[in-house]
N, C-alpha and C positions, 0 to 999 in steps of 0.2 A: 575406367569408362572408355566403351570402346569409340570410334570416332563415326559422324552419322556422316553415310553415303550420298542417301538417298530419302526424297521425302515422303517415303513410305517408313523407315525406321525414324524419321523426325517424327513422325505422327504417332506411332507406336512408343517413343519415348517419352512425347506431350502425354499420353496416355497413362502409362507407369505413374507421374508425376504427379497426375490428375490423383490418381486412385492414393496415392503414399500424402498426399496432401489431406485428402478427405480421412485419413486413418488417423493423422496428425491433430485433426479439427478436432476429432471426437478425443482423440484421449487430452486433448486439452478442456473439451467443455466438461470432461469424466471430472479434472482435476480444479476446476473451476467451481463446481456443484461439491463439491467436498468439503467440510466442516474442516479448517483449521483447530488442530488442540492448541490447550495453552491461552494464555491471555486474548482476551477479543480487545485491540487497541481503544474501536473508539464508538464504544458500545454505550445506552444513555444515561450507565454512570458517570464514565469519563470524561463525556460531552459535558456534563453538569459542572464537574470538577474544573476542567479547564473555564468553561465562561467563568466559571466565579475568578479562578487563578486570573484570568485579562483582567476583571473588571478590579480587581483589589492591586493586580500589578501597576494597570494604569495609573491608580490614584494614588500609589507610591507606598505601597506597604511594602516590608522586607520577604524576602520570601520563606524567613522562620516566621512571621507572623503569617502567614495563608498558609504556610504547611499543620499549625497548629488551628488554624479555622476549620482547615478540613478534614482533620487527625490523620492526615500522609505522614511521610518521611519526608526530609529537608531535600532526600535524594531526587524524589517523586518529584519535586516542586522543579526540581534543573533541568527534569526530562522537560515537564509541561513548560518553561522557560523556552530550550533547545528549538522544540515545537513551534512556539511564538515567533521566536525570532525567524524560524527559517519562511515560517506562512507570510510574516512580514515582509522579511527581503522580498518574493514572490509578489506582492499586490505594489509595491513600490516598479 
């Protein structure tokens, strides 16, 4: 980068920056409007799944018993756990 003299090339480089910012804007709103593949995290199956998983964790069920309530994996039940606890820490 070369170095500004003068504030006619300041203006001329606010300019450049103006234009590479607004190129920047749109390929992010391009990438914004684009359909991720693959799982959709928290789509109004998994919202459903999760409330039940709080409200059966509160009252003290194990989490093999909610993983078989809701026919997951025991795995599934550690993510929606992991989930829990971090939204937790967060409102504490």
């Amino acid at each position: 980068m070369k170095k500004i003299k003068t504030l006619e090339d300041a203006l001329n480089r606010i300019g450049e920056l103006e234009r590479e910012n607004a190129n920047l804007r749109e390929e992010l709103a391009y990438y914004k409007k684009r359909k991720a593949s693959g799982r959709q995290r928290h789509n109004a199956k998994w919202t459903a799944i999760y409330n039940d998983f709080v409200v059966c964790y509160e009252k003290g069920m194990s989490l093999v018993e909610i993983a078989d309530r809701n026919n997951l994996s025991e795995r599934s039940m550690y993510r929606y756990l992991a989930y829990y606890k971090e939204n937790k820490d967060e409102k504490i």
